[in-house]
N, C-alpha and C positions, 0 to 999 in steps of 0.2 A: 333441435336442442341448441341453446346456446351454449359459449364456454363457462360460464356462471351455470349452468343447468346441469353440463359435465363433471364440474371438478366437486359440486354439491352432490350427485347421484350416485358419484363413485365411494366418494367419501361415506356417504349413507349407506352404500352397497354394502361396503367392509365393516362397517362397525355392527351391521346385522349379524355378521357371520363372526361376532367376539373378540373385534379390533378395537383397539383407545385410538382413538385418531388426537393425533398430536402435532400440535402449529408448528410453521414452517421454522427453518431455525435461521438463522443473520448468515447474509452469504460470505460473511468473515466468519471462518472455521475456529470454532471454540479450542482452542487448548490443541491443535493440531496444525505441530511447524511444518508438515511435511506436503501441505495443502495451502493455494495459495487466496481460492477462492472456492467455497462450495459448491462442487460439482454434478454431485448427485444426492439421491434422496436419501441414500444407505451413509452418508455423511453421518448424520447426527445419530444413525443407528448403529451406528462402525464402534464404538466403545461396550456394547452390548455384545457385539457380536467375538469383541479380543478378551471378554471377560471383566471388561475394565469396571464397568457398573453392572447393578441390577438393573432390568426395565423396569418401567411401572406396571407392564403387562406383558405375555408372551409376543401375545397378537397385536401387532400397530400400525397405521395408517397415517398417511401424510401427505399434503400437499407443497412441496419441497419446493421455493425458487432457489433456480443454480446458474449458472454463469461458466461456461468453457471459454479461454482465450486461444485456444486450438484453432477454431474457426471464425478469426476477427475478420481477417484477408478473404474470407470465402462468403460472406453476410454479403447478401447484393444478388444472390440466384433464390431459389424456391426451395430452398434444403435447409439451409445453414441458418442457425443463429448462435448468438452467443449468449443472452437473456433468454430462458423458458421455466418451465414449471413442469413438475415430474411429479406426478401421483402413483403412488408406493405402499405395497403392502407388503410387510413383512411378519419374519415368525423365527422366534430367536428360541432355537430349537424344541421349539413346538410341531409344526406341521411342515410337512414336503411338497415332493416334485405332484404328487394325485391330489388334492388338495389344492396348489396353488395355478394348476394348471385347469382344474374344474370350472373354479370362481371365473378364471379370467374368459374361459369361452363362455362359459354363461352372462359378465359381466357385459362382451361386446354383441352378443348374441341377441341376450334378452332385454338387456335394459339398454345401448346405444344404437338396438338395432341395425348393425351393419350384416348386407348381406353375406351367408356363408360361402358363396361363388366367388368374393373378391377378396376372401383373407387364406394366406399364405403361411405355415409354421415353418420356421428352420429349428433342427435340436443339433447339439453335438454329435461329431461324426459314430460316435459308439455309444451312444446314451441309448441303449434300447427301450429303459423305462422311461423315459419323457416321449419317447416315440409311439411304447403301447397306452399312456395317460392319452395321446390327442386323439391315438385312434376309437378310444372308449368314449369320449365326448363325441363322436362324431363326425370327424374331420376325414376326408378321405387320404388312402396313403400317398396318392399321386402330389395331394397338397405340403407333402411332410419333407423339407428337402435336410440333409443332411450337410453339414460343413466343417471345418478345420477348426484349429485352434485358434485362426486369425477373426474369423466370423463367429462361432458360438463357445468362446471358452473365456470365463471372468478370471480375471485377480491370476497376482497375487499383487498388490498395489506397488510394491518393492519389489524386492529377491525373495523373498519369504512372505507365509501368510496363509489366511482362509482363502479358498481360492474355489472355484468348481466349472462346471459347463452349464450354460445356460441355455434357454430357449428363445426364442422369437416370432411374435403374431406381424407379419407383413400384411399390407394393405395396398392391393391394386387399383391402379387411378384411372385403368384404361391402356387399351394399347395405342392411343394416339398421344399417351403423354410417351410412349418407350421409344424404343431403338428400332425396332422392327426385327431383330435379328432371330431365328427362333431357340436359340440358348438363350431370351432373356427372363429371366426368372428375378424371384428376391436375391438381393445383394448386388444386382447388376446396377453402374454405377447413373444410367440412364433418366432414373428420377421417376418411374414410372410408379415402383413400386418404394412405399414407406414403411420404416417399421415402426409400429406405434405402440411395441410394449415389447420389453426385456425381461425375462423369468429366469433369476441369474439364483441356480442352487449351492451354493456353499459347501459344498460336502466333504473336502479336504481343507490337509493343512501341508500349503510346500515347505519342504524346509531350504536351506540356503544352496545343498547342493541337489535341490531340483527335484527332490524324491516329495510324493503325492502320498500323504498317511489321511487315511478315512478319520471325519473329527465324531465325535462319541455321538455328539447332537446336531445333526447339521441344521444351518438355516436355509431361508427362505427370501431371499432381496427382488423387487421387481421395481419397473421404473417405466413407467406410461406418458409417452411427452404429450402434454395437455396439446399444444400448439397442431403437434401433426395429426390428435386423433379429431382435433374440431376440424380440422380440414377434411378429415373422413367421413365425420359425419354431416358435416352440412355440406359433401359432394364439391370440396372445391378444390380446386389444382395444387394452392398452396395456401398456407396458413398465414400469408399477405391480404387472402381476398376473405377473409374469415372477418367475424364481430370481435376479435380480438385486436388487428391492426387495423378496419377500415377508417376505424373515426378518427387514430392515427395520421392514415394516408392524407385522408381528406382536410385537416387541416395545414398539411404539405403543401396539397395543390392551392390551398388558398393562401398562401403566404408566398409563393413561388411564381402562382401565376400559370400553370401549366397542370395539363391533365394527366390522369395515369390507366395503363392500359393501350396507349396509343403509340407507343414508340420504346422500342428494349431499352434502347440506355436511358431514359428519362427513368423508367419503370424502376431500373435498375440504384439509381441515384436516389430516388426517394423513396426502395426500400431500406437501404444502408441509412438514410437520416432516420425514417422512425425505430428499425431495431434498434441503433446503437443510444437512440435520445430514452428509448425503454430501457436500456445498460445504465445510462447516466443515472437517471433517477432512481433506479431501483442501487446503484451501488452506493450512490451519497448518501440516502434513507438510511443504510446502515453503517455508516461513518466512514465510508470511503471516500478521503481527499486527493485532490490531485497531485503527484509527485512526479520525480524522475525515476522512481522505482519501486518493485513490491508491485500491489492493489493500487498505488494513487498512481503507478506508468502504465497500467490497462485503464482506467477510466480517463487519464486522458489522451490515452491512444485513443480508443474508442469515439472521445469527443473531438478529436481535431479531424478524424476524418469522416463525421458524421458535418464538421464544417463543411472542410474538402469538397464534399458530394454538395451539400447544399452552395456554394460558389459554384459547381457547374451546372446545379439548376437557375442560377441567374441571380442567387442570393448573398449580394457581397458581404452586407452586413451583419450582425450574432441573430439570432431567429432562434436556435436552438431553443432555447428557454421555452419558446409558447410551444413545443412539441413536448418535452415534459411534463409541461403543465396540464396538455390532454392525456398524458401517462397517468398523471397523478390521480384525473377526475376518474377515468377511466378504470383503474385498477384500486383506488383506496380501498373500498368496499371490503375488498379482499384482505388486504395490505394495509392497514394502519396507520403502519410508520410512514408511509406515504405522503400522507394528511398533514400526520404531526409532523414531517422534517419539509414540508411543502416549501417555506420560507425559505431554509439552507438550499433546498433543489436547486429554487431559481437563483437565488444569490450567485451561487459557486457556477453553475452553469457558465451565466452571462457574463462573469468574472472568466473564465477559462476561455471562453470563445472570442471575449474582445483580447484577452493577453494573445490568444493563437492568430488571429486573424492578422496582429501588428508582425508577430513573425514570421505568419507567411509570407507578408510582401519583403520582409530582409530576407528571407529564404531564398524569393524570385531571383534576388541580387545576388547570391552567393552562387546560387544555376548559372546565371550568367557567367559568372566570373571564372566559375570551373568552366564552362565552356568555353570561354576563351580562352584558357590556358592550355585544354585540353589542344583545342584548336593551332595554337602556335605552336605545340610542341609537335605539330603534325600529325598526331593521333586521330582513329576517328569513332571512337567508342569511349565513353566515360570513364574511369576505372571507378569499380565496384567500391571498393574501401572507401574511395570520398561521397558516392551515393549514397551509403549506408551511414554515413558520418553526416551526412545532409537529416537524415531522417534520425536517426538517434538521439543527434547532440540537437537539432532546430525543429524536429519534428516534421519535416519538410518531405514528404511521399512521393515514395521510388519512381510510382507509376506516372507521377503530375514531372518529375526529373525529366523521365522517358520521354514524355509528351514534349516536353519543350526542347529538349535534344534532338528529335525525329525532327521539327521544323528548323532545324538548322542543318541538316543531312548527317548529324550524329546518332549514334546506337548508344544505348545504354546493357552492360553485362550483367542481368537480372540474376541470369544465374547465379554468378558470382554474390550477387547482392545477398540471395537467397542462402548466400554457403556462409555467407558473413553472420545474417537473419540466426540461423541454424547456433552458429560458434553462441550469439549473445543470450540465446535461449539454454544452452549446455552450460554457460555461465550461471543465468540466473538458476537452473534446475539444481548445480552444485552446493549452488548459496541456500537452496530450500529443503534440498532431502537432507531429513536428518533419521535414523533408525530411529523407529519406536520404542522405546525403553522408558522405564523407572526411574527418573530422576530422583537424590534428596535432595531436592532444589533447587536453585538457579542460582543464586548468587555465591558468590565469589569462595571458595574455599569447602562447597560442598561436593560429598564423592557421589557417583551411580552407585545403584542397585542393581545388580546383576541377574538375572530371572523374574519369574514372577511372584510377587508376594502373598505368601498365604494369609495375610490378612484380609478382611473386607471391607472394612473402615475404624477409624479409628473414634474414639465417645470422647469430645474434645469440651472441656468443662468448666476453660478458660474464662467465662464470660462472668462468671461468679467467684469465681476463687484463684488463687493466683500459686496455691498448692496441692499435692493431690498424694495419697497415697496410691502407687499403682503398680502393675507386674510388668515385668521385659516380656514378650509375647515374641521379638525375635531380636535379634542381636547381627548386624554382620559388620564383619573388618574390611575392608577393601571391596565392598561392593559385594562380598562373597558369606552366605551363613556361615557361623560360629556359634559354639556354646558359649566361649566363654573369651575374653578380652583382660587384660592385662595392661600395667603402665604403659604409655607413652603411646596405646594401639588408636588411629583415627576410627571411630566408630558410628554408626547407623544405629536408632534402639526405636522399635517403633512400642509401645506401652496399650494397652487396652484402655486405660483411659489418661486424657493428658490436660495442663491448664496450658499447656504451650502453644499459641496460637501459630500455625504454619503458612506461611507465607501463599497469599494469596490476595488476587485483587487490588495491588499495587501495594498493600499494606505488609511490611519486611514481617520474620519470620522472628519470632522470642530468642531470646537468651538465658540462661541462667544455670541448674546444674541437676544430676539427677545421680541419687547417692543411696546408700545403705552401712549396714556396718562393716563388711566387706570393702568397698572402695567410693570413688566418687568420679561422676564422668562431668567435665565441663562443657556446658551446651554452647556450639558457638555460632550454628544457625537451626531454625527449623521450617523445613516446607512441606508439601505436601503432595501427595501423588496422585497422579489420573482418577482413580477410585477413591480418592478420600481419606488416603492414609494418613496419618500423620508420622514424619521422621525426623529424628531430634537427630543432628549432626554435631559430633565433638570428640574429646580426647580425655581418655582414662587417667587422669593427675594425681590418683592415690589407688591403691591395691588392685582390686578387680573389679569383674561384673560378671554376670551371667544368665542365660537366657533361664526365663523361667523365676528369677529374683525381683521379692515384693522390694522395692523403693519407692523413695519421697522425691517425687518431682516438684523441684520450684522456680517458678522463674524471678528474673531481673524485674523488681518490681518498678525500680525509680525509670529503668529504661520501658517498660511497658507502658508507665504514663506518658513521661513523652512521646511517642508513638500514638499513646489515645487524644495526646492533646491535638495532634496536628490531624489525625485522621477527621475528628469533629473536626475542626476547622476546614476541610476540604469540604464537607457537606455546608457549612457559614457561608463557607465562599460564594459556591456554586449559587446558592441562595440571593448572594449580593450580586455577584455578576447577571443573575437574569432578572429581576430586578432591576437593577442601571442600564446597562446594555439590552436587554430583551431575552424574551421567550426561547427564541432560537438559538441560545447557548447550551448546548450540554455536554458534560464529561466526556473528553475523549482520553484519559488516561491520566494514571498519576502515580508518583512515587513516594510513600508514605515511609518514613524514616523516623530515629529517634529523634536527631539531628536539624529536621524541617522536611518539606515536601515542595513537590512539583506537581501543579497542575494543569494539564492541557486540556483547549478547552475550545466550540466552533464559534468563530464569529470573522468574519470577512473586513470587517474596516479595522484599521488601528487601532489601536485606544487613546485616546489624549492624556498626560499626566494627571489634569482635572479629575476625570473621572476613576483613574486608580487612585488618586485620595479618596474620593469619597464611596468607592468599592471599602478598601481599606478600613475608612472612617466607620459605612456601615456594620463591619465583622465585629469591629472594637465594640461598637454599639452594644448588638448582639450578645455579646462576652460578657459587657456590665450587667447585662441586664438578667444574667444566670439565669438562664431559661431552662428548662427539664430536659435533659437528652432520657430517651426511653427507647425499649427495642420490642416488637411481638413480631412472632410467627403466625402467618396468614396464608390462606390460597395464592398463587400466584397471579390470577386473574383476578380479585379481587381486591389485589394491591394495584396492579395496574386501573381496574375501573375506578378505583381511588385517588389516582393522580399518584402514587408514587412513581417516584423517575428511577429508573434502568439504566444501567450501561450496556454503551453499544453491543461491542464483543462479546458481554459474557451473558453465558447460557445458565439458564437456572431450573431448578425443579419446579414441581408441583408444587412445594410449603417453601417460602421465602421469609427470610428475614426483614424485615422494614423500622427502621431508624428513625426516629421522629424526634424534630425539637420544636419547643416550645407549645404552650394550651393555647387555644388552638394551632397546629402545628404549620411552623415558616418553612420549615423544611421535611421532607420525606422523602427515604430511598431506603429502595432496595441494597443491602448491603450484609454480609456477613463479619466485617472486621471490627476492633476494640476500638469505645468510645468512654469517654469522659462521661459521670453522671450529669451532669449540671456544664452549662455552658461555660461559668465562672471562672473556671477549673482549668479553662484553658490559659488563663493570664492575661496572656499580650498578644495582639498579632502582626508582624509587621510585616508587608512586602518585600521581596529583595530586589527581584527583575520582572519585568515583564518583554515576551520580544513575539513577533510572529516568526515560527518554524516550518510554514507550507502556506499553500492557497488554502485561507478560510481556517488555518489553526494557529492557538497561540499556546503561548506557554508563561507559568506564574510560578514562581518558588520563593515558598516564605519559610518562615519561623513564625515558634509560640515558644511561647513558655519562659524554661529556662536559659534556651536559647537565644529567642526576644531579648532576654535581661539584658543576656553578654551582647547582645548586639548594640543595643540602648546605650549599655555603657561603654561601649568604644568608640564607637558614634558621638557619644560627648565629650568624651575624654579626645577623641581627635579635633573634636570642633574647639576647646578648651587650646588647644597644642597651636590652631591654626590662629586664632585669637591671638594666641601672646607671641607669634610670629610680625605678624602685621601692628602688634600692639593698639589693642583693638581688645574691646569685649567681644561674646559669643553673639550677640543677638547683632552688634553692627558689623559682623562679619562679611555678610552677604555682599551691603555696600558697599564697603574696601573693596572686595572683591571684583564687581564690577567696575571700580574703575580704574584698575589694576587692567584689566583685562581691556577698558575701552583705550589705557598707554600706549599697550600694547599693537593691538590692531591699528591704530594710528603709526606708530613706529614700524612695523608687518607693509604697510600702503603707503611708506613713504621709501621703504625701502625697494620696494617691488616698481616704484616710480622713477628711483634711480637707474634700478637695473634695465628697466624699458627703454630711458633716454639713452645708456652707454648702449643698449645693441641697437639702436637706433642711427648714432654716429659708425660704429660699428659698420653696421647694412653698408651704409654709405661708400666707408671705404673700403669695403670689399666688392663693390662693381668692378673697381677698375684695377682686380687683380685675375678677371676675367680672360681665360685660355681658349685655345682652338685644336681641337684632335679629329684629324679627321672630316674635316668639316661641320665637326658637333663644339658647339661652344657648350664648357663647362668650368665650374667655380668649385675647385677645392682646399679648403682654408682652417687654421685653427685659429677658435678666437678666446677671448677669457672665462674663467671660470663662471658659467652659470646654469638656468636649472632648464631642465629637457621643455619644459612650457615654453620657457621665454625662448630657446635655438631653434623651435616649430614656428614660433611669429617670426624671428626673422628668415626665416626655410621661405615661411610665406610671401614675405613682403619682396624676399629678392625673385622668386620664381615669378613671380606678379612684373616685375621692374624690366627681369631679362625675358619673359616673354617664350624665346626659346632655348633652354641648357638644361643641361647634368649640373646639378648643387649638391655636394657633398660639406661637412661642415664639422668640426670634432670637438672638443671641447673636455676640460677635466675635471670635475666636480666632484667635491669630498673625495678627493686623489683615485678617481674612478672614471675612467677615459669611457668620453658618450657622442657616438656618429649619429649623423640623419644623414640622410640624402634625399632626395626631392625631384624630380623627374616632370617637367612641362607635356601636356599633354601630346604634343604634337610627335615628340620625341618617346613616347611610349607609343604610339600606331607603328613606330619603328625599329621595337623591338628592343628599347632603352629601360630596364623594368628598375625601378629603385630598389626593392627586395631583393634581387640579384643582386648589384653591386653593392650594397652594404653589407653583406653577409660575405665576400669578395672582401671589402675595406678590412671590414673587423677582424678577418683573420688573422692579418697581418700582427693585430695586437694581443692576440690570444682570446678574440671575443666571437660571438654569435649574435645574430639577431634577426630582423625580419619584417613583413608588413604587406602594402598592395604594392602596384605596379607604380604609381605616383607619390608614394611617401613610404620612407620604412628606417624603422629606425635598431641601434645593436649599442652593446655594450662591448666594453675589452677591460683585459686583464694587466698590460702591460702599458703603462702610461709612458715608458721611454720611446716605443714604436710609433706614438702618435704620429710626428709627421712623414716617417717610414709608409705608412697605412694609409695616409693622404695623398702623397706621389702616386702610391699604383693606381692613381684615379685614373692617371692620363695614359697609361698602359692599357686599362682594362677598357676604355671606352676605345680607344687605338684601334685595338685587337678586333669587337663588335664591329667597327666598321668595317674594318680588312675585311671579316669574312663574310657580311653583307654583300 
């Protein structure tokens, strides 16, 4: 069977037996801060299982791609990856441990046909009913091995949570792939034996001090890694030599030049290029950029040393790209977004690997440089903190450090490196866990929710009416239920039905007030919760409230339109940018305000001003031309086969909302937020900025509306201002101006020509104020006020002149004392480092400073110590020789 024949057999397997099989979801974790990247199948089923939603069905199936950065440093043996796919069945407290353990020996049994002689079950050390379930299927007891809470006991994800003991089907590869030891059995770490399916029972709930309470309904989570069972069944050692990486491998070797199978570290080197280039493309497909942190510092960890590997298969230059691109053809089928993000793939790829390959050779340099310094100072091991500063801050790997240290008779402290590794991972983990809780929203000035809420959702009506008559359904103060609220109390009111649209989807959350003849509450944000609640945040400004009270909820009408104008306009845009720019731009986030928005968005090259005029130009277009904004409800899959566009991150249901402007429609997206009927309606639209914020993203924030106006007229009104400055109309302003500015730069280049001749004369006569310490000629001098560029050309022109000295130089600029010092090569072999003595000079004056061993430059604080701070030149070079 192929792996196309597995992940289709299985999936068909489950949905016989009354499972909705449902697509894989964005390996960026919907609405879940405490997840960096999706990791498993029970991801997108994890809000089912805490209550947070209804499923669409008890029973559901899935073929999940997930991503662990656990295992980046271990990708390169037959075990490890960090890109797989994990087919999953579950049952959200529908069916159990007899039940889900049936299916699965029948699944491997009858329909992958693996032998029953080479599969292995481990259950929890006391699970006795998972133990009598394999023996009824089958299984002999000798096969049934029992284990700890280290090997079969799931969750709790945190401190608290659904949590239970799980089961495990191992797969034996042979005792020529083990250890030979005869305790080797599953879980031995020898590779012999795989596990190729997790049956992880849910059946408690921990609480924070550790106590296990039985949950009413327990579920059902299991996770079959597609990769290790194609290895089982098509009998191969490892899921390298499978139809899922050979056509992978094999465009490796043709780009490389070298075969695979024939040598461990070659093997080794060109399995790390094609997993990690399967990581690349599958993380950028769903809008992962490269960064220094987050998701964009694993994807391009992952690609630099997916380089890495490919430079020591003999590949200097970027190559990556054409391994993606057989990712691409490879996996669309399956995979989609694939296809459609194919252009972004390669783009951001070859963009990443030409930016790393320029740093890796600055890297080589800075190895060096730590080695020699290491070296001088006598040491004969690296320290760990500048290794791990190599690779953090350049990207530059531990192990490539190590390698070039060993050929100089230096060690490198891996360990150490690894304790450092350790600290920046406890970092990032701090920065990511956050408890799972109720938020009323995100932005600024709203409170938690404390427990969980007995509502289910809330019938939000906003879309047609902008008032609603409706009931309090609950009421809390401080995060905590209440009946009733009183002046001045912050309050939470979630209503049964509401026009207040709750912040979601970058679009801010309403305003306005929700009252009766009892009191009135001021709304001053509304968002919305995990499940869909809606929660109006505000403060009780007149009598009372209370739960269970019919009132009139109305919002801020005039701020609702603003809000509706810009949010249409972010669908204009997106419209004009692919359009002008291309296909390959789409949403990557936006902040939708009364005020204006921001829109982030991929594209790789700049943008010329040109072209955001006539972006711009186009939206204006648009606007005149009051085109129909219209909205329906449709299948999810049938908006997509229709060409609407999605956002990366966010997860949607089976009935989606879809936005559409203009007959026949210029724009369509998926979207749930408030629009303008008629394009018209939005006024004006005007750019503010444009800038790129990462590799392949940018970012746009504009105005409409009434906005636009006020912007329009300050904008003239300061051009009017600048006008009667210059005394000049508006329109010959521009002109002035230029040649205002070309005075300038003319006067800027004739000053800058002065100051070059005076250090020029300057140089000259400070040759022949030229000392002797030691038998080291050195020049230490103050000369006039000028700027640190022009005291580095003459640093140059004298070390150039003397050949061999110590040049120390100081100078006071905008009444701020500024040293160089300058160090001739010959005189650094000897142990003369300009970094040292200037940092030496500048104390003198109350200053700091620094740089290499041939130039370094410092600031000081005390302009009277200048030539104080210049004298100990011939001390401190004195002293170096002494002890030489």
């Amino acid at each position: 069977m192929t792996s196309d024949e597995i992940r289709e057999v299985f999936l068909s397997f489950f949905e016989q037996k009354g499972h909705r099989v449902i697509p894989s979801s964005s390996l960026i974790p919907h609405k879940d801060p405490s997840l960096l990247l999706t990791t498993a199948g029970m991801v997108q089923i994890r809000p089912y299982f805490l209550g947070l939603q209804k499923p669409p069905r008890p029973r559901l199936a899935s073929c999940q791609k997930c991503f662990r950065t656990t295992d980046i440093d271990s990708v390169g043996n037959s075990r490890h990856l960090t890109l797989f796919e994990m087919l999953g069945n579950f049952s959200v407290g529908d069916y159990f441990k007899e039940e889900a353990i049936s299916w699965a020996w029948e699944f491997v049994i009858e329909h992958l046909k693996l032998p029953g002689e080479r599969l292995w079950i481990s259950v929890y050390l006391d699970d006795d009913d998972a133990f009598t379930c394999w023996r009824q299927v089958g299984v002999p007891a000798e096969r049934i091995l029992r284990f700890g809470e280290e090997d079969n006991f799931w969750g709790p994800t945190g401190d608290s949570g659904p949590c239970g003991p799980c089961s495990e089907i191992h797969y034996d590869h042979g005792e020529e792939f083990g250890c030979g030891r005869p305790e080797c059995k599953p879980n031995c770490e020898c590779g012999r034996f795989s596990e190729i399916w997790n049956l992880v029972f849910t059946q408690y709930n921990q609480t924070t001090d550790g106590k296990r309470i039985p949950l009413p309904k327990p579920n059902i989570d299991t996770g079959m890694g597609l990769e290790r069972t194609v290895a089982a069944v098509q009998g191969k050692p490892s899921c390298y030599e499978t139809d899922l990486f050979l056509p992978l491998i094999e465009r490796v070797t043709q780009l490389v030049g070298k075969s695979y199978g024939e040598d461990k570290d070659i093997d080794r080197a060109i399995r790390i290029v094609v997993e990690h280039s399967r990581g690349i493309a599958f993380l950028i497909a769903d809008g992962v950029l490269p960064s220094n942190e987050g998701r964009g510092y694993v994807l391009r960890r992952i690609l630099r040393r997916a380089s890495l590997f490919g430079r020591r298969l003999g590949r200097y230059g970027p190559f990556l790209s054409e391994i993606t691109t057989a990712t691409v053809s490879r996996m669309n089928q399956v995979y989609p977004e694939l296809i459609v993000n194919r252009a972004m793939i390669d783009q951001i790829t070859k963009a990443e690997e030409e930016k790393f390959i320029g740093t890796l050779e600055s890297g080589l340099t800075l190895v060096e440089e730590l080695i020699e310094e290491t070296m001088s100072q006598g040491e004969r091991s690296l320290p760990s903190e500048q290794v791990f500063r190599l690779y953090d801050t350049h990207g530059f790997p531990a192990e490539l450090t190590a390698e070039i240290a060993r050929e100089r008779g230096l060690s490198v402290d891996l360990a150490g490196f690894q304790a450092e590794m350790k600290k920046q991972q406890e970092r990032a983990r701090a920065t990511q866990k956050k408890a799972i809780q109720y938020l009323a929203g995100t932005t600024k000035g709203t409170a938690s929710v404390t427990g969980k809420l007995k509502v289910d959702r809330t019938e939000f009506i906003g879309y047609d009416t902008t008032t609603s008559q409706s009931k309090i359904l609950e009421l809390r103060v401080g995060g905590h239920l209440r009946e009733d609220a009183s002046r001045g109390d912050e309050v939470d009111i979630i209503l049964n039905k509401t026009p207040f649209y709750g912040e979601m989807g970058g679009q801010v959350g309403d305003t306005g007030k929700i009252s009766n003849q009892k009191g009135e509450v001021a709304i001053t944000n509304t968002a919305r919760s995990p499940s869909d609640v809606i929660i109006h945040h505000g403060k009780v400004i007149k009598g009372s409230i209370s739960t269970g009270d019919e009132v009139e909820a109305k919002i801020d009408v005039d701020r609702r339109l603003d809000i509706a104008r810009n949010h249409t306009a972010t669908h204009l845009l997106q419209y004009a940018l692919r359009e002008i720019l291309g296909v390959h731009v789409y949403q990557r986030g936006s902040l939708v305000e009364p005020e204006g928005f921001r829109f982030d968005f991929s594209h790789l090259a700049a943008v010329p001003e040109s072209q955001l005029t006539e972006i711009q130009g186009l939206v204006n277009e648009k606007i005149r031309q009051n085109l129909p904004v219209k909205s329906r409800l449709v299948p999810y899959d049938q908006a997509i086969a229709e060409g609407a566009i999605a956002l990366f991150e966010e997860k949607y249901g089976e009935t989606v909302r879809v936005v559409e402007i203009g007959e026949p429609p210029l724009s369509t997206e998926l979207c749930g937020g408030t629009h303008v009927k008629s394009t018209g309606e939005i006024g004006f639209f005007v750019m503010m900025s444009e800038a790129s914020i990462g590799t392949g993203l940018h970012r746009i924030e504009a105005v409409t509306g009434r906005t636009a106006e006020t912007v329009a007229e300050k904008n003239s009104a300061t051009l009017k201002s600048i006008a009667r400055e210059l005394k000049t109309v508006p329109d010959e302003v521009h002109d002035k101006v230029e040649v205002l500015v070309n005075e300038l730069e003319s006067q800027h280049k004739h000053s800058l020509w002065l100051e070059r001749e005076l250090s020029r004369k300057i140089t000259e006569s400070l040759i022949e104020q030229v000392k002797q310490a030691g038998g080291v000629t050195f020049l230490s001098a103050r000369v006039p006020s000028l700027t640190k560029s022009v005291l580095r050309e003459m640093g140059d022109i004298l070390r150039s002149k003397l050949k061999s000295a110590v040049i120390v130089l100081a100078t006071v600029y905008n009444n701020s004392p500024s040293f160089l010092a300058m160090v001739t090569p010959d005189l650094v072999a000897r142990g003369f480092y300009a970094n040292d003595i200037i940092k030496k000079v500048a104390k003198v004056a109350g200053g700091s400073g620094g740089g290499k061993a041939e130039m370094a430059q410092a600031g000081g604080k005390d302009a009277t110590k200048l030539d104080e701070a210049l004298d100990s030149v011939e001390s401190i070079i004195a002293e170096k020789t002494s002890s030489a």
